[in-house]
N, C-alpha and C positions, 0 to 999 in steps of 0.2 A: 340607506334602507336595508342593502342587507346585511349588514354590521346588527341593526338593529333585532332585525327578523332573527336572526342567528343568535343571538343574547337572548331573544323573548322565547325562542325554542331549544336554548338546551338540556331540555330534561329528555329531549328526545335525539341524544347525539348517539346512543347506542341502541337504540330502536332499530327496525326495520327501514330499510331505504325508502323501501314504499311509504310504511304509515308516515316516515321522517318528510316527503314529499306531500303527501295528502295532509298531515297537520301544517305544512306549509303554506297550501293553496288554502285549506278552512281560515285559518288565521285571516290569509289577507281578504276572503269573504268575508269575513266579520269588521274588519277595520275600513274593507267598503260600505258593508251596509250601516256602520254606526254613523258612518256622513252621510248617506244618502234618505236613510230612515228619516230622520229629521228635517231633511228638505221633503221628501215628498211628503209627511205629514203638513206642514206649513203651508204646501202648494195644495193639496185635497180640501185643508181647509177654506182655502182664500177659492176655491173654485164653486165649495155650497155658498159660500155667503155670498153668491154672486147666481147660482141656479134655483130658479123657482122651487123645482122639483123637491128641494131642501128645506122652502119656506125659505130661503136667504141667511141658513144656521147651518152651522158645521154638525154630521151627523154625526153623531155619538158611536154608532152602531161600527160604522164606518172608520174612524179614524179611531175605535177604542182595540183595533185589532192590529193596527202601524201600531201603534205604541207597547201594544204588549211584544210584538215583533223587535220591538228595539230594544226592551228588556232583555228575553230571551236570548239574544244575539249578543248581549253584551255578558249573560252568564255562560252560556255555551263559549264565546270568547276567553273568561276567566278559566271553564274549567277543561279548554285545550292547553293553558299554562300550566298547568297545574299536574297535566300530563295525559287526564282523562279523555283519549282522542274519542275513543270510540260512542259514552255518554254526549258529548260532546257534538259531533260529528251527526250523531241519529238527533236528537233534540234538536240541533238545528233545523237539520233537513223535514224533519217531522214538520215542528213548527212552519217552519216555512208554507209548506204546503197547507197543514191548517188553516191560515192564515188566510194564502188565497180564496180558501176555502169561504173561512167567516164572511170576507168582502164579497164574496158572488151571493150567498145568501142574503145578505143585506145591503148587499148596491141597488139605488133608485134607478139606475139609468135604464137605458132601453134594452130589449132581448138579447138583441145582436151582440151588442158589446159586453154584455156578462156572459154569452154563450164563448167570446172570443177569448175571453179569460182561461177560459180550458188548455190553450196553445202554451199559457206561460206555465200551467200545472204540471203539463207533459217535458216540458222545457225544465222545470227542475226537477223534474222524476232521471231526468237524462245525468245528474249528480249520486246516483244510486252506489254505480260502483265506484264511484268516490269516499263514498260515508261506509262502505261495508268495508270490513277488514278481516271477519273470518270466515263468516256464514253465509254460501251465495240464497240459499231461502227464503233469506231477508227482502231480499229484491222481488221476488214474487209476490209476497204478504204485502208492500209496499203498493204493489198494483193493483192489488187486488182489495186492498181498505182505498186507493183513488176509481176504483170501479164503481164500489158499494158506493160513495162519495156521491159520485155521477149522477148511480140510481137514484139516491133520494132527493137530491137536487130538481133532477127532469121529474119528478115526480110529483114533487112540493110545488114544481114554480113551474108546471104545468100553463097555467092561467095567464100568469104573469107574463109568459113568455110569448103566449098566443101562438102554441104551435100547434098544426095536425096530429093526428094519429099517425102517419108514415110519419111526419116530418118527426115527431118525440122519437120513437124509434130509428131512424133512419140519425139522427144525433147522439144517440145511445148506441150504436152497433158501430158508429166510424168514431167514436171516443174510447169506447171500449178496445177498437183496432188496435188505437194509438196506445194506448196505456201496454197490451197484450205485445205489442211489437218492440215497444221502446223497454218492457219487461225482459222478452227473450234477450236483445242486444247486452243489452245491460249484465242480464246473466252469463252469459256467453263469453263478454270482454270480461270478467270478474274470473270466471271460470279461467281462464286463459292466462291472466294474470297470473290468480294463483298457481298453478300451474309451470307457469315460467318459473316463477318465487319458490317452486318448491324442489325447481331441478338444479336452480342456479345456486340454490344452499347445499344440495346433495354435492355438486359437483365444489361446492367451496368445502364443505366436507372431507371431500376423497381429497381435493387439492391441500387441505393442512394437514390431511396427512402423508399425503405423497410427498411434501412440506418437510416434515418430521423424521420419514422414512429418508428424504433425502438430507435431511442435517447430520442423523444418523449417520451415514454412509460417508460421507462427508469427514465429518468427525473419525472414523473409523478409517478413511482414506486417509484422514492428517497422520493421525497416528501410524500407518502404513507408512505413510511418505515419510515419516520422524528417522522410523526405523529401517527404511532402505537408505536414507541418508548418513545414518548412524552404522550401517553394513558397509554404505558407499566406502567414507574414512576409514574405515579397515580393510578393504580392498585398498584402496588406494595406498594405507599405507603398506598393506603385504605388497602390492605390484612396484615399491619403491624399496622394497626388501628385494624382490626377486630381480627387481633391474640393474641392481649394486650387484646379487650373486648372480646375475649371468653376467653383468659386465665384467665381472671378475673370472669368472672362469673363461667366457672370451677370452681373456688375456692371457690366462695359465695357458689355453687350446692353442692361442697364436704362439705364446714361447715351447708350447711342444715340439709345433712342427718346423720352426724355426731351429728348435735345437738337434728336434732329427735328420732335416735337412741338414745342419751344419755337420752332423756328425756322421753323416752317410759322404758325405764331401771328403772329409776328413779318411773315411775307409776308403773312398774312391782314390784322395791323393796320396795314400800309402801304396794303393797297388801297384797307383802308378809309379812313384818311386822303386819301388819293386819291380815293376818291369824294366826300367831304366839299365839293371844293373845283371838282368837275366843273360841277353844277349846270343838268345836262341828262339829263333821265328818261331816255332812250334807253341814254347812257352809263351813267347811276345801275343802269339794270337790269343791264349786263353786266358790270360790278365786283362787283355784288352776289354773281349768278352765280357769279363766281370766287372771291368770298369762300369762298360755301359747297364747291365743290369742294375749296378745300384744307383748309378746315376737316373735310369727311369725310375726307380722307387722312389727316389729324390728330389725328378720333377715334381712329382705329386704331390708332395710336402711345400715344396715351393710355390707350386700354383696357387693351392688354397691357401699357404699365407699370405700372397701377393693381393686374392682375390677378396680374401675376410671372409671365405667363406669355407666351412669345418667340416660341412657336409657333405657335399659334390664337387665333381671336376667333371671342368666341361670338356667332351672327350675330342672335338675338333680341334680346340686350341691345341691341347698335352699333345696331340697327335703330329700336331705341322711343328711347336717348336722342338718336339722328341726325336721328328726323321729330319731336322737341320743339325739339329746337336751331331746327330749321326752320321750325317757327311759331313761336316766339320771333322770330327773324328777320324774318320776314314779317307780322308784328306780326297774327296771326290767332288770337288771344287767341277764347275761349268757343264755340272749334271742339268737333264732337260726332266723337272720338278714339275708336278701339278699335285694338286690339291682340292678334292673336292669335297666339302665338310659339310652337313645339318647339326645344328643344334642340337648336343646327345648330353646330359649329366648322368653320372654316373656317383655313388656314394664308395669311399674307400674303401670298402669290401669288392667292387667289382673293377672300381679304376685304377690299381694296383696290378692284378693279375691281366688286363684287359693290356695292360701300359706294355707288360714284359713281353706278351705276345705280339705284339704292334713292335719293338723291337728285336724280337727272333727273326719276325721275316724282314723287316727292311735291313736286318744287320747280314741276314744271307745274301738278299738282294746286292750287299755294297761286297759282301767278301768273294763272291761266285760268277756272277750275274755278268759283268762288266770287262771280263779280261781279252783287251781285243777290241774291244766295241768301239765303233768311230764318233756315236752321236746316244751316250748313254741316259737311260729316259726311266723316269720311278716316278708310279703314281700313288697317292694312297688316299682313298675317299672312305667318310665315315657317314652311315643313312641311319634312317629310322623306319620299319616298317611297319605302317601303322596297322595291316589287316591283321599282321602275324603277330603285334608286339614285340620285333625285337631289333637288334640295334645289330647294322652289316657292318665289318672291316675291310677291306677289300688292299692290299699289296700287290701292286703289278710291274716288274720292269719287262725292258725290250732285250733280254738278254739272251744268254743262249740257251735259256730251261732248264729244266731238270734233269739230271740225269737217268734217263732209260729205263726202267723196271724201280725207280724207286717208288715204295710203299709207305705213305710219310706217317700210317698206322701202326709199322712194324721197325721201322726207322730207329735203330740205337741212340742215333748223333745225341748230344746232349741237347741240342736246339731244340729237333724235334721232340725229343723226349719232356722238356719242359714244358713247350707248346701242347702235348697233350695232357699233363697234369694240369696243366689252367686250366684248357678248356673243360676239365672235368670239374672240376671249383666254379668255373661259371656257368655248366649245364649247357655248354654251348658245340659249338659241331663245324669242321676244316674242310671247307674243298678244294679242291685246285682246278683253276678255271683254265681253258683252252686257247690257245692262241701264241703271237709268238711270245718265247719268254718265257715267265713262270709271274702267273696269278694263283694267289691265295682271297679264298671268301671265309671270314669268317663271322660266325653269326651268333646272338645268346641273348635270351630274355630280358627285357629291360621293364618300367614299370612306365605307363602310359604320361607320368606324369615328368618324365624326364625327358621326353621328346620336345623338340620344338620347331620352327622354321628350319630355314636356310640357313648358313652362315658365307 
């Protein structure tokens, strides 16, 4: 059935939902009343030829207005195929009503029962906004030709009907209720409808184009994505350029400092052969001295080749294997060593000069400090202050101190005199701290981001 329905209706598959629903329901009104139509003719007839009232003859008047009703129902049927809802749609409904019409005019039976016929008029008046599709007006003019209807009815069949003055009136004013109420509803639910129908296209409206707007964008986003895709590839392959040239210069950076290392080794183990062969303490000291200076410059080179790293040295570690080299060196084996380091890098512009100062004083500490001493003690701790941003050295043994009136600002010695050319390279400042012994503080700007914990 609805294979069928769906076949007998597609002239109306791009219609309206609505009208496409309402010639759905007409249709099957029509295909009920073309079987019904016919029986209740056959049954009206076999009931005159059976009541007096009739003479025992089917009345003409009577069953001549079913029949034209099954006509009509079967044109209004053909011309909802056909496409014509709305023709279609009023014709039947019209007719219909007609129809009850003709039968209350010309029905033999008693008052009651053709007065009760009004209920079925009002009953298909209730199909109103069914058959209307543009004009809700229509539904008022509808009520209002079943009013006039009424009137001349109660008016004609006065007699017939045997009613009073209230009673004609008082039938006429609660029929005309009925028409007047089932009018308003009827407009109301039509009104309503359309209404809905007219916002639900607005908004399918906006929606194909918000639709289009977003295919648009869409499209416009492909072609975006195409083209960071096609940037992506070039990136990738420059970031496979630049990862070959920096892996490469890695390499060149690590045989730099590998070869400067090697080659400050190489100046270091000349001196020392050179000292070997001096064989004057005075001399022997100041070779030594130079050993160790380039040997610190040469830690540094070493650390960051060892570490793979081009840019910093970390100034705890350089610090502790720098002041071992240095008792090694200074052959002061079962020294009491402490050590106290945070986290400090430093970049070769300042771990160089920071290196030589870290050994002027532990190198004075091993050549001065110690002559005598029962239970010889070197500390050296590296911090970070974070309120200040800068990075402390601190050199301290248990020795016998400084000597007396010395000014390590006015200071010839070469030591100190180097120790103040760094510290003016690195912006930094020497104190000498109190206690037994001789403590050096030394302190210089470092960059926040080179500080770290403990070590």
């Amino acid at each position: 059935m609805e294979r069928l329905f769906a076949r007998l209706l597609r002239r109306y598959e791009n219609a309206d939902i609505v009208v496409a629903l309402k010639a759905r329901f007409i249709l099957f009104l029509c295909a009920f009343a073309l079987v019904i139509i016919p029986i209740l003719v056959v049954h009206t007839a076999y009931l005159h030829t059976n009541n007096p009232l009739y003479n025992y003859r089917p009345n003409f008047y009577v069953l001549a207005p079913e029949i034209l009703l099954f006509m009509v129902v079967a044109l209004a049927g053909r011309l909802l195929l056909r496409g014509n809802f709305a023709l279609s749609a009023h014709l039947l409904f019209a007719v219909i009503q007609a129809v009850i019409w003709l039968v209350m005019f010309f029905d033999s039976s008693l008052g009651v029962s053709r007065l009760n016929t009004l209920v079925l008029i009002v009953a298909v008046f209730g199909m109103a906004p069914i058959v209307t599709s543009r004009r809700a007006i229509i539904i008022p003019l509808y009520a209002a030709a079943n009013i006039l209807m009424l009137a001349i009815f109660m008016h004609t069949r006065t007699d017939d009907l045997a009613l009073s003055f209230g009673q004609f009136w008082d039938h006429v004013a609660d029929n005309s209720a009925a028409f007047i109420i089932a009018s308003i509803i009827s407009y109301n639910l039509f009104s309503i409808t359309s209404r809905a129908l007219r916002s639900a296209r607005d908004s399918n409206v906006r929606l194909a184009k918000t639709n289009e707007e977003l295919a648009a964008a869409m499209e416009e986003l492909r072609a975006t994505n195409e083209e960071f895709e096609a940037q992506n590839l070039e990136l990738i392959s420059s970031q496979d350029l630049l990862e070959r040239s920096l892996e490469e210069k890695l390499v060149m950076l690590k045989e730099i400092h590998h070869r400067v290392k090697n080659n400050l080794q190489v100046i270091s183990s000349l001196l020392s052969l050179q000292q070997s062969r001096l064989g004057d303490e005075e001399l022997d000291s100041i070779f030594l001295q130079c050993r160790n200076r380039v040997l610190a410059i040469s830690r540094v080179h070493e650390q960051m080749y060892q570490a793979g790293d081009f840019a910093r040295v970390e100034l705890g570690v350089y610090a502790k294997g720098l002041t071992s080299d240095l008792i090694r060196g200074y052959s002061r084996g079962g020294m009491d060593i402490k050590f106290d380091m945070e986290e400090v890098t430093l970049d070769m512009e300042k771990a160089i000069p920071c290196g030589l100062i870290i050994n002027e004083l532990v190198s004075n500490s091993l050549r001065h400090a110690f002559s005598g001493a029962e239970r010889p003690g070197l500390s050296v701790s590296v911090r970070h202050e974070r309120e200040s941003g800068r990075c402390v050295v601190c050199v301290c043994d248990n020795g016998s101190g400084l000597p007396a009136g010395l000014d390590i600002y006015s200071a010839e010695t070469m030591g100190f005199t180097l120790v103040r050319m760094l510290l003016r390279q690195l912006a930094g400042s020497l104190e000498i701290k109190d206690g037994p012994g001789a403590g050096f503080r030394v302190s210089f700007p470092v960059a926040a981001r080179n500080a770290g914990g403990a070590a």
